[in-house]
Structure formats: structure tokens, C-alpha cells
C-alpha positions in Angstrom: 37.6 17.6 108.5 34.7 17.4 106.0 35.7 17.1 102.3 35.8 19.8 100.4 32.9 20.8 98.1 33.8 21.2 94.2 31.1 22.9 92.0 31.9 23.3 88.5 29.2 25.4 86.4 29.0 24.8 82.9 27.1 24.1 79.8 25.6 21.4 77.4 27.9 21.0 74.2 31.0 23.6 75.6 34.2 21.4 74.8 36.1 23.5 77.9 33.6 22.4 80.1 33.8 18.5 79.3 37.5 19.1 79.7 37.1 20.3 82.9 35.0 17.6 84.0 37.0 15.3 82.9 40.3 16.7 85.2 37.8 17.2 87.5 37.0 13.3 87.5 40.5 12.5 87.4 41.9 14.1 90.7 38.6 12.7 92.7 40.7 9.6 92.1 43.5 10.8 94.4 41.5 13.6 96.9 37.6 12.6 97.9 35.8 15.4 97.3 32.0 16.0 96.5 31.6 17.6 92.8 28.1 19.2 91.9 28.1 20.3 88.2 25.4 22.9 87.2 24.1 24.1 84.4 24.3 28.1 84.1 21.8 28.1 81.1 19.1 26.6 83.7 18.9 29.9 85.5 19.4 33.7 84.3 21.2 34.4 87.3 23.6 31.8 86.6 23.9 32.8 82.9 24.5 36.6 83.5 26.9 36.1 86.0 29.2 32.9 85.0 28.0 32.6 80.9 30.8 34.4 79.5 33.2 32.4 81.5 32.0 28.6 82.2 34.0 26.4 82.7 34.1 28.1 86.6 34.7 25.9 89.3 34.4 26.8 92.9 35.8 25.2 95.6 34.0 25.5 99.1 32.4 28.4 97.9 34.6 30.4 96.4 35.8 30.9 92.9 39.0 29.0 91.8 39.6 28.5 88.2 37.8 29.7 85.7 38.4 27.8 81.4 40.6 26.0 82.3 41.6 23.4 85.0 44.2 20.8 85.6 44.2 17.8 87.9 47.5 19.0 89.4 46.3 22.6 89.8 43.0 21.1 91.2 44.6 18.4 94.1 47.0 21.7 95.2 44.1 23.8 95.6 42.1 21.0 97.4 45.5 19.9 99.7 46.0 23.8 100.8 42.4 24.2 101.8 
């Protein structure tokens, strides 16, 4: 099985997104996954559909959490996939 493929689209100077990250960062200690982080103010797609609600992270594709994220509730999601 491949690992799973975290994507977590934020901005520059959002405190909710560096939290994020940060659990983010914390349960690739315990689950390998590969994390891409992108900017939504890079692209006016991005912005008009995820700028009113960044942190969003997706896993494999589909939307999972959205503000706010926890380590915990990240490795269950990753574990049931």
C-alpha cells in the first residue's frame, strides 16, 4: 500500500494554519505520509474556493478537516484509510 497523500492549503501569516502544520508535522512522526502544503493566495482558484476556510487539509484527495486539526484526529483518519 502507498502512503497516503496529505495536502494542507493555507496561507502566509494565518496562526491556524501554522497550527496545523505543526500537528501536521507531529503525527508524520508516528504514520509516513507525504504532506504538500500550498498556498491558496498563489492561485484565484484556490482562494475562491478554500480562502474563507484555510487551514483545509485533504487526505488522498478528499477533504478532511478544515481550522482545525489534531495529531490524534489526523493518525485516525490516516489508520482508517
Amino acid at each position: 500500500m502507498r502512503e497516503p497523500r496529505v495536502v494542507v492549503y493555507s496561507r502566509h501569516d494565518c496562526c491556524l494554519c501554522d497550527e496545523a502544520l505543526a500537528e501536521v508535522e507531529k503525527a508524520r512522526v508516528d504514520v509516513p505520509f507525504e504532506v504538500r502544503v500550498v498556498d491558496v493566495d498563489s492561485d484565484p482558484d484556490l482562494a475562491a474556493r478554500y480562502g474563507g476556510e484555510v487551514p483545509v487539509i485533504e487526505v488522498d484527495g478528499r477533504k478532511a478537516f478544515k481550522y482545525r486539526v489534531t495529531r490524534r484526529e489526523l493518525l485516525r483518519r490516516l489508520t482508517r484509510r
